[in-house]
FILO-395050 format. One record per atom (N, C-alpha, C): residue number from 1; residue in three letters; atom name; x, y, z. Coordinates in steps of 0.001 Angstrom, whole numbers, padded with zeros to 6 digits. Atoms other than C-alpha are relative to their C-alpha. Last residue first. Layout:
BEGIN
PT num residu atome      px      py      pz
PT NUM    ALA    CA       X       Y       Z
...
% end
This chain:
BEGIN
PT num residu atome      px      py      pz
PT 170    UNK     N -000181 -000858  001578
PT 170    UNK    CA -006050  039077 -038185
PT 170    UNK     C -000922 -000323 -000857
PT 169    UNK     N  000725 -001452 -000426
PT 169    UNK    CA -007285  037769 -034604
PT 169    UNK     C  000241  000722 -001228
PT 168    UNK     N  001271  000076  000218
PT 168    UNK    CA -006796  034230 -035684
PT 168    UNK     C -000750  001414  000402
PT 167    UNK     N  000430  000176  001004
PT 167    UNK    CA -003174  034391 -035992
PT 167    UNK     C -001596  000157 -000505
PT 166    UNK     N -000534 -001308  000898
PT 166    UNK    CA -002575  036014 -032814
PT 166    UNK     C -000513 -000246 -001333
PT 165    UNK     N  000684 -000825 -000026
PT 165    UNK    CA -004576  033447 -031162
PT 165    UNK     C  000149  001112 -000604
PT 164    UNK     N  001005  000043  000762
PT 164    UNK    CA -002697  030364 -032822
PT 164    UNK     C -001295  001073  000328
PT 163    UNK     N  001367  000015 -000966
PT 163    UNK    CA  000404  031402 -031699
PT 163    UNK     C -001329  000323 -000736
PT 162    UNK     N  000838 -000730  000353
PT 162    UNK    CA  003258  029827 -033921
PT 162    UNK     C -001413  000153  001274
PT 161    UNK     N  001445  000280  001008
PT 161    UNK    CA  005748  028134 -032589
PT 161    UNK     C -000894  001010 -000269
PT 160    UNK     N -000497 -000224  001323
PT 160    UNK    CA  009110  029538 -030638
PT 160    UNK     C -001417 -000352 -001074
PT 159    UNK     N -000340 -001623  000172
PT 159    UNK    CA  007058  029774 -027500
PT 159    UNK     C  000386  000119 -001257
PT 158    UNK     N -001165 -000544  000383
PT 158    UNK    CA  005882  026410 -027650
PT 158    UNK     C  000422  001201 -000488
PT 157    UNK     N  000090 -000596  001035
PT 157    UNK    CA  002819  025677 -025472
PT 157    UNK     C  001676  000140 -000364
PT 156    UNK     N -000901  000901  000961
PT 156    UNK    CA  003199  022853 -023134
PT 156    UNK     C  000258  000772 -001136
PT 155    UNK     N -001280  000475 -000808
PT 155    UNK    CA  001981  025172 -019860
PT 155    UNK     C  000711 -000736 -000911
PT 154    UNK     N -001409 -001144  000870
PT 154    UNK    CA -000494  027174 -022589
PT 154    UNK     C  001180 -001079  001040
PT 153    UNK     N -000331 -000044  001214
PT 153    UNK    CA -003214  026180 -019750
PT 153    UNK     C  000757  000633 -000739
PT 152    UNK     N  000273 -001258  000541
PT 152    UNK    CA -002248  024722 -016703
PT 152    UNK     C -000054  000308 -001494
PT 151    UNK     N -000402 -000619  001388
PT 151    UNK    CA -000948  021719 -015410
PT 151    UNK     C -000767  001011  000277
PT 150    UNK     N -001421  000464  000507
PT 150    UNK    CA -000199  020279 -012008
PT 150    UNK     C -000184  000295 -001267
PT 149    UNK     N  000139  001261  000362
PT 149    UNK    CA -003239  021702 -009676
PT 149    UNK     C  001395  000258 -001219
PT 148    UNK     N -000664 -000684  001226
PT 148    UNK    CA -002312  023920 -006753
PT 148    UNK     C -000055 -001211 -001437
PT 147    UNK     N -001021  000971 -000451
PT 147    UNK    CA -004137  021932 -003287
PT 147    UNK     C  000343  000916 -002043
PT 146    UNK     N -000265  001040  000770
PT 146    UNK    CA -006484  024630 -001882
PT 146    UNK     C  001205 -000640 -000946
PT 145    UNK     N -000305  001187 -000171
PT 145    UNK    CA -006028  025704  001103
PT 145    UNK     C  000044 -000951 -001000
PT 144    UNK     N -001683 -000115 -000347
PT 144    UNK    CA -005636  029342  000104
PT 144    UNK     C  000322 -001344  000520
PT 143    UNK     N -000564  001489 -000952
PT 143    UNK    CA -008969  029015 -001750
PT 143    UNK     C  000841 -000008  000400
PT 142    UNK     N  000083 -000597 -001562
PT 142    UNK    CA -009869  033005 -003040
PT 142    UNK     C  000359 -001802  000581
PT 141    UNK     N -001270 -000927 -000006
PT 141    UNK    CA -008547  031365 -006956
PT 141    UNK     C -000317  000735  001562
PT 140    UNK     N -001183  000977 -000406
PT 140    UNK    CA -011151  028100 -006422
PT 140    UNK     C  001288  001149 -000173
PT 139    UNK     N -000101  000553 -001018
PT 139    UNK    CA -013806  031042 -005824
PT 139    UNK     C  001071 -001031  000152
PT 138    UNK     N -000200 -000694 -001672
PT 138    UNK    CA -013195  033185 -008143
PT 138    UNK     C  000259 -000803  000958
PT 137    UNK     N -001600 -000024  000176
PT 137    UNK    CA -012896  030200 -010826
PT 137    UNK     C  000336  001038  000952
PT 136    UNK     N -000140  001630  000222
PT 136    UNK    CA -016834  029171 -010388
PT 136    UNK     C  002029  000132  000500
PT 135    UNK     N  000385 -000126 -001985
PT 135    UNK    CA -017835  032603 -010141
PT 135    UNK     C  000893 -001017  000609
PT 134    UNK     N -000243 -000952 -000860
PT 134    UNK    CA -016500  033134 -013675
PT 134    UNK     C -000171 -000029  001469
PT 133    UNK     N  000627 -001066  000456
PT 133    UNK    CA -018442  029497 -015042
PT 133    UNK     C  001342  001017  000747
PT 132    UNK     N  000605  000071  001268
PT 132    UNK    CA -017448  026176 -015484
PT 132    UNK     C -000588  001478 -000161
PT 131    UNK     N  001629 -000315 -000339
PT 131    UNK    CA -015218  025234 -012753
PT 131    UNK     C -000801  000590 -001505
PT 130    UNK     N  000368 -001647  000043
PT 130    UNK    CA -012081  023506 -012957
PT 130    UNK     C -001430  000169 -000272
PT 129    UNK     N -000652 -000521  001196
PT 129    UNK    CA -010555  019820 -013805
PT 129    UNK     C -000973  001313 -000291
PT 128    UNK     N  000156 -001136 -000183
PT 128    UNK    CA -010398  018413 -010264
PT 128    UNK     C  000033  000524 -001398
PT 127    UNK     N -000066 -000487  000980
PT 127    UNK    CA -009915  014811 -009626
PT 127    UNK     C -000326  001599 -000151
PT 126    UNK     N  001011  000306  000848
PT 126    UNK    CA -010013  013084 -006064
PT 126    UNK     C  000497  001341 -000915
PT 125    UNK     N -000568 -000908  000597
PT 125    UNK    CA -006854  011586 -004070
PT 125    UNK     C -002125  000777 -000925
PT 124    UNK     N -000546 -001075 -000235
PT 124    UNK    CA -007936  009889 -001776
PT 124    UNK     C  000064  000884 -000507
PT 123    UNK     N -001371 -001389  000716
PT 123    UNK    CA -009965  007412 -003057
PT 123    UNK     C  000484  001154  000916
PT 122    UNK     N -000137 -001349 -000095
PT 122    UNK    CA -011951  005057 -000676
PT 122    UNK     C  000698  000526 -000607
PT 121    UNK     N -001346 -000246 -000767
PT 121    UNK    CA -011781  000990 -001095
PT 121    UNK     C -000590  001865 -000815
PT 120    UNK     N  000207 -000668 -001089
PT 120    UNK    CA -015209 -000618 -002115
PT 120    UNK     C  001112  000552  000780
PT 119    UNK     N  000384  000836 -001083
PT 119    UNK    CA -014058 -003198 -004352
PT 119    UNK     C  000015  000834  001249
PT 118    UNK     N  001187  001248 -000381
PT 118    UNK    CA -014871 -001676 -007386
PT 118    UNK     C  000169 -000797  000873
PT 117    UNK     N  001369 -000724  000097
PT 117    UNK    CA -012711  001467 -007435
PT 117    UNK     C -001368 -000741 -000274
PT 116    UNK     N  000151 -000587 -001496
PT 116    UNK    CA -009748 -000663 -006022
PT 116    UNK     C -001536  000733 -000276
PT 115    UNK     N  000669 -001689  000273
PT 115    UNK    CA -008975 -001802 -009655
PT 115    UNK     C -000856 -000187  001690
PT 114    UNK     N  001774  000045  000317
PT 114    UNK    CA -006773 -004727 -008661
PT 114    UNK     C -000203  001607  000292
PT 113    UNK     N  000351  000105  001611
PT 113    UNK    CA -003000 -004590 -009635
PT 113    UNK     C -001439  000285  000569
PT 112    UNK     N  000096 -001099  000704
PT 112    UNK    CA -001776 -003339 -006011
PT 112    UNK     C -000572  000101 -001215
PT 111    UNK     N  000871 -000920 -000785
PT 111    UNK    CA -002960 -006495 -004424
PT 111    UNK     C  000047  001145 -001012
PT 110    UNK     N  000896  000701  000397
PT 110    UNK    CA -000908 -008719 -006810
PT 110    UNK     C -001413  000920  000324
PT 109    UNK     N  000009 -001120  001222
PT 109    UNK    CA  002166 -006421 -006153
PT 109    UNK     C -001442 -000493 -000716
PT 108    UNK     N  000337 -001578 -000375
PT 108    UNK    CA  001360 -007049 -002565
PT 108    UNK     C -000016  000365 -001619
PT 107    UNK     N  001027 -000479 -000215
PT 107    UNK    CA  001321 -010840 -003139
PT 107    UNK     C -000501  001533 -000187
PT 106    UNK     N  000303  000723  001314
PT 106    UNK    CA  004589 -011753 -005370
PT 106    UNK     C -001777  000673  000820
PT 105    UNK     N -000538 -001121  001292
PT 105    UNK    CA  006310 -009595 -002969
PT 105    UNK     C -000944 -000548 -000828
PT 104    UNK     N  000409 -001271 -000395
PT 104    UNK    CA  004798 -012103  000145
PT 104    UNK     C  000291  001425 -000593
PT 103    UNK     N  001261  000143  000241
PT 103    UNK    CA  005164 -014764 -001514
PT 103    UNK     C -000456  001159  000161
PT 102    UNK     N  000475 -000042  001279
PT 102    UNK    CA  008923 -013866 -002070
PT 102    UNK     C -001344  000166 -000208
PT 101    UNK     N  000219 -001481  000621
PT 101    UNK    CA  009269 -012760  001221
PT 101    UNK     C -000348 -000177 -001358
PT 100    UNK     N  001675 -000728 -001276
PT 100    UNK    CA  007596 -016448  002894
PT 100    UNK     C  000257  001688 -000842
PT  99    UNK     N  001791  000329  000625
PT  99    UNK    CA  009629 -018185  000142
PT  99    UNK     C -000263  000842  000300
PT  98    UNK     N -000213 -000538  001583
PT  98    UNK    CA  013233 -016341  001028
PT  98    UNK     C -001270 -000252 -000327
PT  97    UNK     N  000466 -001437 -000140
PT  97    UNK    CA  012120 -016869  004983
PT  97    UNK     C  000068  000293 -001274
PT  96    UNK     N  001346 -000392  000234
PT  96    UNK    CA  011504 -020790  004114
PT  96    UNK     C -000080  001857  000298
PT  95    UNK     N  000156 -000016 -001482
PT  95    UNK    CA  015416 -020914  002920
PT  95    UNK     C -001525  000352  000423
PT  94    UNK     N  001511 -000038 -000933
PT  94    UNK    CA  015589 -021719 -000205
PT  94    UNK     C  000176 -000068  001208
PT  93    UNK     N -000032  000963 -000901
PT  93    UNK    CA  019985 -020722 -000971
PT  93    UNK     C -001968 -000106  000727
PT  92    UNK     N  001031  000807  000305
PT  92    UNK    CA  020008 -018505 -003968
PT  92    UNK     C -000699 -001253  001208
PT  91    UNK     N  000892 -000455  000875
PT  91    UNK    CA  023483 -018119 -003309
PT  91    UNK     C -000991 -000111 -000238
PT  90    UNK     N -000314  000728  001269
PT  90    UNK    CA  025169 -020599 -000412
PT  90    UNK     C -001203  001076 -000847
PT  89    UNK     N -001361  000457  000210
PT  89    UNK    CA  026067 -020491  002802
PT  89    UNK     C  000202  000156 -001292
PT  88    UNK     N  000069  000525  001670
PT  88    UNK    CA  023353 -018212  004173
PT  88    UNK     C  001236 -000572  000118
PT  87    UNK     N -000538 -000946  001437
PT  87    UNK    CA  023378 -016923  007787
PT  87    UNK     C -000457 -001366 -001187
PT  86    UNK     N -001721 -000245 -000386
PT  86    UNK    CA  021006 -018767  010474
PT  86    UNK     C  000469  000663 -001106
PT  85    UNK     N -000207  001179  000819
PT  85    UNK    CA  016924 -019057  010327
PT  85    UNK     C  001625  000716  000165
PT  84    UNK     N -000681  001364 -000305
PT  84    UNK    CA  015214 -018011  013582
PT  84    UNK     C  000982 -000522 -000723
PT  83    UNK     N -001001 -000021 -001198
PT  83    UNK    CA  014754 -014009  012975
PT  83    UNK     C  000002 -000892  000806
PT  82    UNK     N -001706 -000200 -000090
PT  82    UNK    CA  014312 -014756  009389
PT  82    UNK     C  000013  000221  001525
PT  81    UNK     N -001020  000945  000131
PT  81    UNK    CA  011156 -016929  009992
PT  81    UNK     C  001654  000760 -000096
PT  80    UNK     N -000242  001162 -001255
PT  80    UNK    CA  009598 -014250  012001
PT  80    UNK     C  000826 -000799 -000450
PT  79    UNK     N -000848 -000255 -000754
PT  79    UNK    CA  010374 -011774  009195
PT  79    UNK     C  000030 -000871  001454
PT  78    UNK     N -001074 -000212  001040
PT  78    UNK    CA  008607 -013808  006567
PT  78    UNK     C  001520  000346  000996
PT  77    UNK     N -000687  001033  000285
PT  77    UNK    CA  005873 -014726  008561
PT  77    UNK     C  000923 -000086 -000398
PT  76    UNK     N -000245 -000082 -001682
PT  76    UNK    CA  004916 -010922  009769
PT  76    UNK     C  000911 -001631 -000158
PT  75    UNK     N -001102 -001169 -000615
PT  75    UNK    CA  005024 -010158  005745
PT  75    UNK     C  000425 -000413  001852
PT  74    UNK     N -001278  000427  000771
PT  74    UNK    CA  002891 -013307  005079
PT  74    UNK     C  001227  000527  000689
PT  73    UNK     N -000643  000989 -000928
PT  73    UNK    CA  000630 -012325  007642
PT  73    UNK     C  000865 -000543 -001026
PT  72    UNK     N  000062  000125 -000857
PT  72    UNK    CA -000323 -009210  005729
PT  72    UNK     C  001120 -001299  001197
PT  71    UNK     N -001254 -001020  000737
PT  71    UNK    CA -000497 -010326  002312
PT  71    UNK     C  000236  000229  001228
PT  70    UNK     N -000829  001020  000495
PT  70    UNK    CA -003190 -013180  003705
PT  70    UNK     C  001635  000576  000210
PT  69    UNK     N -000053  000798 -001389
PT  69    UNK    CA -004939 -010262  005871
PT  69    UNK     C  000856 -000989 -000391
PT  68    UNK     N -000643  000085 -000390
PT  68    UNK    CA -004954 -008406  002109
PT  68    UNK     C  000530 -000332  001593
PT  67    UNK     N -001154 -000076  000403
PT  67    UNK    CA -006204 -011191  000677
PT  67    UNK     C  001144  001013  000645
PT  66    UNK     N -000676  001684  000038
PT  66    UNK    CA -009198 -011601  002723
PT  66    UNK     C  001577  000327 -000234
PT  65    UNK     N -000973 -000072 -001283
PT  65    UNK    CA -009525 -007436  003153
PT  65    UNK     C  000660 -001582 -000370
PT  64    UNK     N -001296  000288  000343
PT  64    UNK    CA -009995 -007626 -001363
PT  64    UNK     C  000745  000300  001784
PT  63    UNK     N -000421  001864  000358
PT  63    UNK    CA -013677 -008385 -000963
PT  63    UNK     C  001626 -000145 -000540
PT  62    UNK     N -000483  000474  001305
PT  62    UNK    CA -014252 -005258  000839
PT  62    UNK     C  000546 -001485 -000210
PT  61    UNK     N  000455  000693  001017
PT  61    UNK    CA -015860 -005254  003908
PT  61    UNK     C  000009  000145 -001480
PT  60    UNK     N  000583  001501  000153
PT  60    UNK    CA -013634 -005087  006052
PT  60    UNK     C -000846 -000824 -000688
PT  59    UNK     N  001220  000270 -001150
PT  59    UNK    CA -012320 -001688  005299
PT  59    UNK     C -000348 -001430 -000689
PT  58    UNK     N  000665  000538  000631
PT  58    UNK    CA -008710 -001375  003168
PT  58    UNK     C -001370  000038  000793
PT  57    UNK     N  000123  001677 -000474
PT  57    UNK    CA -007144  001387  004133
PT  57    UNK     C -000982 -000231 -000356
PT  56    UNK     N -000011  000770 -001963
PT  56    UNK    CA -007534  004294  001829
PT  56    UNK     C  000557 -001197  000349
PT  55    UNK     N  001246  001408 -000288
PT  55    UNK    CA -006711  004514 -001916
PT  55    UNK     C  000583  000428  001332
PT  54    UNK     N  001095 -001134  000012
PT  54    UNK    CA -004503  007541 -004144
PT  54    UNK     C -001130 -001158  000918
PT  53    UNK     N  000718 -000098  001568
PT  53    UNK    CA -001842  004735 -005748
PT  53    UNK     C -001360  000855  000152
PT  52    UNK     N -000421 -000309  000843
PT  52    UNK    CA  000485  005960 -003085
PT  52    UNK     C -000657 -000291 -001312
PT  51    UNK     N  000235 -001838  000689
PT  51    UNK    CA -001994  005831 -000653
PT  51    UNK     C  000902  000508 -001173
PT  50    UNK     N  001416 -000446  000401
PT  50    UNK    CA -002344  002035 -001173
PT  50    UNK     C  000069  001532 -000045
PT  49    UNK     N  000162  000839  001016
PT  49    UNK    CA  001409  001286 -000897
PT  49    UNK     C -001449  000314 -000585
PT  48    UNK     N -000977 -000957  000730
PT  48    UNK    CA  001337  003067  002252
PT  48    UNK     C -000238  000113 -001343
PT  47    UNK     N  001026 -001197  000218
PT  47    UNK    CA -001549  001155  003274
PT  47    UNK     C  001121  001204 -000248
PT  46    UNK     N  001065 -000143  000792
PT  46    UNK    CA  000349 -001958  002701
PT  46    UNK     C -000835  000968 -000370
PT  45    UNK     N -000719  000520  001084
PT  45    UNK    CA  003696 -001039  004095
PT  45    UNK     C -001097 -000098 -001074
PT  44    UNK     N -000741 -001269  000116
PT  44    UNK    CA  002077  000274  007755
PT  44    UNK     C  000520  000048 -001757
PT  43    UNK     N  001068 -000530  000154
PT  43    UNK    CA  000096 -003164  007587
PT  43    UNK     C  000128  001501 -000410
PT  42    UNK     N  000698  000689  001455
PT  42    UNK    CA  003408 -004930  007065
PT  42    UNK     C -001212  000631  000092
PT  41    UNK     N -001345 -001174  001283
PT  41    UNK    CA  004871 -002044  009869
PT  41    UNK     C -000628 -000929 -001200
PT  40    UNK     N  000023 -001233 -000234
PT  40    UNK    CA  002073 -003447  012597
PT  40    UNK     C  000616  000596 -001573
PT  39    UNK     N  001219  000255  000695
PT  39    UNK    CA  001857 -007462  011569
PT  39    UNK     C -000100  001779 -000249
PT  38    UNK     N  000142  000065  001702
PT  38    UNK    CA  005744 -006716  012222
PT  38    UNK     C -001574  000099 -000652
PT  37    UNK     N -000316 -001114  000057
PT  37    UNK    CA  004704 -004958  015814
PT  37    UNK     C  000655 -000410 -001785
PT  36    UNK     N  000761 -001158  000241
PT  36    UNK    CA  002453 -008017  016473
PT  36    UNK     C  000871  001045 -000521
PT  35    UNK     N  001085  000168  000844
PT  35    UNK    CA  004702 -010596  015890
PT  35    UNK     C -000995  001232  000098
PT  34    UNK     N -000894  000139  001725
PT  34    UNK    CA  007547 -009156  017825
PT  34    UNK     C -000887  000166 -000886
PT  33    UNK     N -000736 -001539  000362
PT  33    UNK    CA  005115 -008569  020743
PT  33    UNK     C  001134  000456 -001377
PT  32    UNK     N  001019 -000637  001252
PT  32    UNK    CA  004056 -012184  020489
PT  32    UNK     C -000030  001731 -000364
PT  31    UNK     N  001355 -000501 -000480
PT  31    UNK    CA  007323 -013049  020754
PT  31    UNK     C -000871  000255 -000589
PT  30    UNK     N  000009 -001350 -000470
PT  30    UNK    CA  009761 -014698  018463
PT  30    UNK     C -000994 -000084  000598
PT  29    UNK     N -001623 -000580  001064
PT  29    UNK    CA  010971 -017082  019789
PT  29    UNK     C -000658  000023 -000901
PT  28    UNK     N -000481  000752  001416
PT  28    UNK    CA  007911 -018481  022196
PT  28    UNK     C  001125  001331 -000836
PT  27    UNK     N -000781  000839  000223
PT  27    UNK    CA  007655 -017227  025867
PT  27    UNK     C  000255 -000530 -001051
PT  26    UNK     N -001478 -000589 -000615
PT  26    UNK    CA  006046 -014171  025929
PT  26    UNK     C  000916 -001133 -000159
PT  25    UNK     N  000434 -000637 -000941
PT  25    UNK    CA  002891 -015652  023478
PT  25    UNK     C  001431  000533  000553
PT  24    UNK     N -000654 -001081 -001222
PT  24    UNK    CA  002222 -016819  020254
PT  24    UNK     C  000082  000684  001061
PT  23    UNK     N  000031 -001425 -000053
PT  23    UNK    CA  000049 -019883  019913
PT  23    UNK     C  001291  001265 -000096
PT  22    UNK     N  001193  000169  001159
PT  22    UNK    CA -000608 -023587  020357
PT  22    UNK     C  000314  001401 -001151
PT  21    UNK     N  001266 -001374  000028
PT  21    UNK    CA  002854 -023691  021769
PT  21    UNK     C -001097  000121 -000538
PT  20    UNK     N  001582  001161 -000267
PT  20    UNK    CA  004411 -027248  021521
PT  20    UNK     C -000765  001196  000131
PT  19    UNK     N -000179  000890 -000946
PT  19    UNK    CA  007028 -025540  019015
PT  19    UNK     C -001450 -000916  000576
PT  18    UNK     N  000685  000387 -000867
PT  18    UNK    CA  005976 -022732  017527
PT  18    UNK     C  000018 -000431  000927
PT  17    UNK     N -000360 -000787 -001106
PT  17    UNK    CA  008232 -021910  015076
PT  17    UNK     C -000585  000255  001287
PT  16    UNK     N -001331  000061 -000503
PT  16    UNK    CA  007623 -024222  012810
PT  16    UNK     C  000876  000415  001461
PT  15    UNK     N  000747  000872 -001271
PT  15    UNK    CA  003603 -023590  012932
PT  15    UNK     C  001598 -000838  000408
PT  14    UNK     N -001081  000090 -000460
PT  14    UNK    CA  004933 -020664  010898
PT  14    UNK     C -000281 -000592  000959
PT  13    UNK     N -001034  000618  000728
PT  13    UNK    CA  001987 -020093  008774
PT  13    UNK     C  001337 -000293  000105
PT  12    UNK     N  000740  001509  000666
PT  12    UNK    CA -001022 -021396  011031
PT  12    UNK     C  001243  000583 -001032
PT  11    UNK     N -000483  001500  000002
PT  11    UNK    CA  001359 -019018  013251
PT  11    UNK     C -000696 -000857 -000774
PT  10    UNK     N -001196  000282  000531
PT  10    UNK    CA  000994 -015943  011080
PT  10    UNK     C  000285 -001372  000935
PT   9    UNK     N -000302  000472  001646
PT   9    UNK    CA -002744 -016088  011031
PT   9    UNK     C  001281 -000695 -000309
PT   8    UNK     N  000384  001296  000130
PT   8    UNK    CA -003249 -016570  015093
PT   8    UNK     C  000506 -000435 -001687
PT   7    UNK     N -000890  000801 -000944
PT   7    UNK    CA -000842 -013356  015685
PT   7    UNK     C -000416 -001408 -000509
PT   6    UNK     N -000262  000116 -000795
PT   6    UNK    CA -003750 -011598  013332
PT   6    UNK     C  001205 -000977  000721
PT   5    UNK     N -000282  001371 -000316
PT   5    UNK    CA -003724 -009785  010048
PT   5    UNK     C -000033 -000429  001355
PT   4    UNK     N  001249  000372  001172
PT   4    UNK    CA -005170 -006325  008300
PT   4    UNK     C  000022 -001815  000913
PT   3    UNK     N -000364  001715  000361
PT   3    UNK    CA -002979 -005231  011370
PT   3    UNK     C -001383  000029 -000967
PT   2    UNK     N  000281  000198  001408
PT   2    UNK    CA -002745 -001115  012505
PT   2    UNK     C  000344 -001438 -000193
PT   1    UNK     N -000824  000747  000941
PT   1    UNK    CA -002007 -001318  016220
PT   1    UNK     C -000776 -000181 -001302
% end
């Protein structure tokens, strides 16, 4: 199970839902099987979210796991409280699951702002802008695995414009 968060986090924030339970377990609404398998897909959500800006999961010891373990149990809090709280009557209506997603939107996009390349989080993606000699360009042109990069040169050139090699060869 992928979790930045634990079962214990999201009840200190849904001590509502609890009851006399210290805890989640088979018997509390929701389970702890519930709870875990949201802490699962909000962790699934976050490191999504991270590879799309080119970043690993987070490792523990970065100084941005705290937060996201916070971000995290939010998300598991959010959907626990909706699957106690009843329909809506009314627009806009606070209900603590509307908080718990709000916080929990208002967090991740909070996460996504920090520069990742100082708090010890892994790039994925890494840069490539070609080799420097003949040998250099053999070899990334024999690569059949390698990954096709997104410009090229002349790729913005304007055909109708003037070509500045023709010109300079007269």
């Amino acid at each position: 199970m992928c979790a930045y968060a634990s079962p214990s986090d999201v009840g200190s924030l849904t001590r509502n839902l609890l009851g006399s339970a210290s805890e989640y377990d088979t018997t509390t609404c929701p389970t702890l099987a519930q709870v875990n398998a949201w802490l699962s897909s909000g962790c699934a959500l976050i490191d999504a979210s991270l590879k799309a800006k080119g970043y690993g999961a987070i490792p523990t010891s970065s100084e941005a796991y705290d937060f996201a373990r916070e971000v995290n149990a939010l998300y598991a809090s959010w959907l626990a409280e909706r699957s106690r709280t009843g329909a809506r009557v009314a627009d806009n209506e606070r209900t603590r699951a509307d908080m718990l997603k709000r916080d929990f939107n208002d967090g991740l996009t909070m996460l996504l702002a920090m520069d990742f390349s100082y708090l010890g989080i892994t790039p994925t993606v890494k840069s490539y802008a070609g080799g420097i000699d003949r040998s250099d360009k053999t070899t990334v042109e024999l690569d059949t695995d390698r990954v096709q990069p997104r410009f090229s040169r002349g790729q913005f050139r304007d055909p109708e414009g003037p070509d500045a090699a023709a010109t300079s060869a007269s």
